[in-house]
C-alpha positions in Angstrom: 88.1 82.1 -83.4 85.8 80.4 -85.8 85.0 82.1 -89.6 81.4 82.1 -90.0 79.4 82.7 -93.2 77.6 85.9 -92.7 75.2 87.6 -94.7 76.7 91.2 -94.1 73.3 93.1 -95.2 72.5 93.1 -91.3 75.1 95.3 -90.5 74.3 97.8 -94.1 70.4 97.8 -91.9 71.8 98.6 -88.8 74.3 101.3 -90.6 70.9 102.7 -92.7 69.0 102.3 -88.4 72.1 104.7 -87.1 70.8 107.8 -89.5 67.3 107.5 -87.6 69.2 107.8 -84.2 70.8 110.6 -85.9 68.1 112.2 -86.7 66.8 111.8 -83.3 69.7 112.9 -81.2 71.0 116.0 -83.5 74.0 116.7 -85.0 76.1 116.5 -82.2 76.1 112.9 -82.8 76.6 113.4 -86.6 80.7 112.6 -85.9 80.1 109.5 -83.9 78.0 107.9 -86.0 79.5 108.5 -88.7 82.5 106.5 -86.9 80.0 103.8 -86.2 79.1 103.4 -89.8 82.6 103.5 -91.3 83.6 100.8 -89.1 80.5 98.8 -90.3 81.4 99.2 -94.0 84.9 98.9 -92.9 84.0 95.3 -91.5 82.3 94.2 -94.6 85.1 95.0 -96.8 87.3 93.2 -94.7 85.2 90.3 -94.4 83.8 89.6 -98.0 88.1 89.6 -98.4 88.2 87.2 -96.0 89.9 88.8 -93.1 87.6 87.7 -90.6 89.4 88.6 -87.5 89.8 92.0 -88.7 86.4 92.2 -89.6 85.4 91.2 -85.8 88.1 93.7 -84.6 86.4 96.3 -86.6 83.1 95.4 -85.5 84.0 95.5 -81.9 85.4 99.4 -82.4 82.2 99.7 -84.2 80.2 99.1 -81.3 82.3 99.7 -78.7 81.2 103.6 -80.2 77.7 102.5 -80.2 77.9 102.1 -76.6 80.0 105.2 -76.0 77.1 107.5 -78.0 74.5 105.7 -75.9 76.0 106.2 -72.7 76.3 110.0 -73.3 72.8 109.9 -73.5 72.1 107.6 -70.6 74.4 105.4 -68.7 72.1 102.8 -68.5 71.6 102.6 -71.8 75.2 103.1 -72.3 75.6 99.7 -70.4 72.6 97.8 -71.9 74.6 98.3 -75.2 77.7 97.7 -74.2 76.6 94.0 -72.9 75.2 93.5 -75.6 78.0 94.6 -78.3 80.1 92.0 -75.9 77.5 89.4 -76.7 77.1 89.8 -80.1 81.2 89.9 -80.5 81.2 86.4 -78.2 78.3 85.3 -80.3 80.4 85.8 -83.6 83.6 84.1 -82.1 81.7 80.9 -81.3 80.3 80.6 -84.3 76.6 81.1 -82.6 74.6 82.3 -85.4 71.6 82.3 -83.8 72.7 84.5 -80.6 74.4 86.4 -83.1 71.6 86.8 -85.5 69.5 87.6 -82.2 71.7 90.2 -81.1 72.0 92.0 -83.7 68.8 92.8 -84.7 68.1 93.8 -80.6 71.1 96.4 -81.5 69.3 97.8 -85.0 66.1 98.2 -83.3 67.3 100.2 -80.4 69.5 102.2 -82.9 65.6 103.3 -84.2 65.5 100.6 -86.8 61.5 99.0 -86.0 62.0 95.9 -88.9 63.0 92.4 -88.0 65.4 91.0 -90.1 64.6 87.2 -88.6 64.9 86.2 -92.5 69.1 87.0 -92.8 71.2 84.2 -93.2 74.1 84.3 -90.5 
């Protein structure tokens, strides 16, 4: 597994993009999310220590939740983020910043988040 230098601010964005979806979807998704988010925070903790692999575990849970919440909503969504929290988590293990950086920003913007963060350092 390679350690890549990542600017964690993407993952505060996509975090700040999940109360939008809350909004949208109600409270019923108030629990979920808020599982989604402490994972996120959990990750960057655990990576600004240095733990990477723990960070990449945590980010998996993180959107392994993601998926779950969207495919309560709609299966095909469900799947659609599924893939890509596998991509994103492949993405990270190579080292791939760019698929990474790509990914990631696909994730915030379906979460309800509409800016581009193309200027993050991964």
């Amino acid at each position: 597994m390679s350690a890549i230098s990542t600017d964690l601010a993407s993952f505060f964005k996509l975090a700040d993009g999940l109360r939008e979806l809350e909004v949208t979807i109600g409270p019923d998704a108030r629990p979920l999310i808020a599982a989604v988010r402490a994972r996120l925070e959990e990750a960057a903790a655990l990576r600004q220590n240095g733990d990477v692999a723990a960070a990449l575990t945590a980010i998996r849970t993180a959107m392994g939740q993601l998926a779950a919440l969207a495919s309560g909503l709609e299966p095909a969504e469900g799947m659609l983020m599924k893939l890509m929290a596998e991509r994103f988590t492949a993405a990270l293990e190579a080292g791939d910043k760019g698929i990474a950086k790509e990914t990631i920003n696909f994730i915030r913007k379906r979460a309800g988040d509409p800016n581009d963060d193309s200027n993050s350092d991964w």
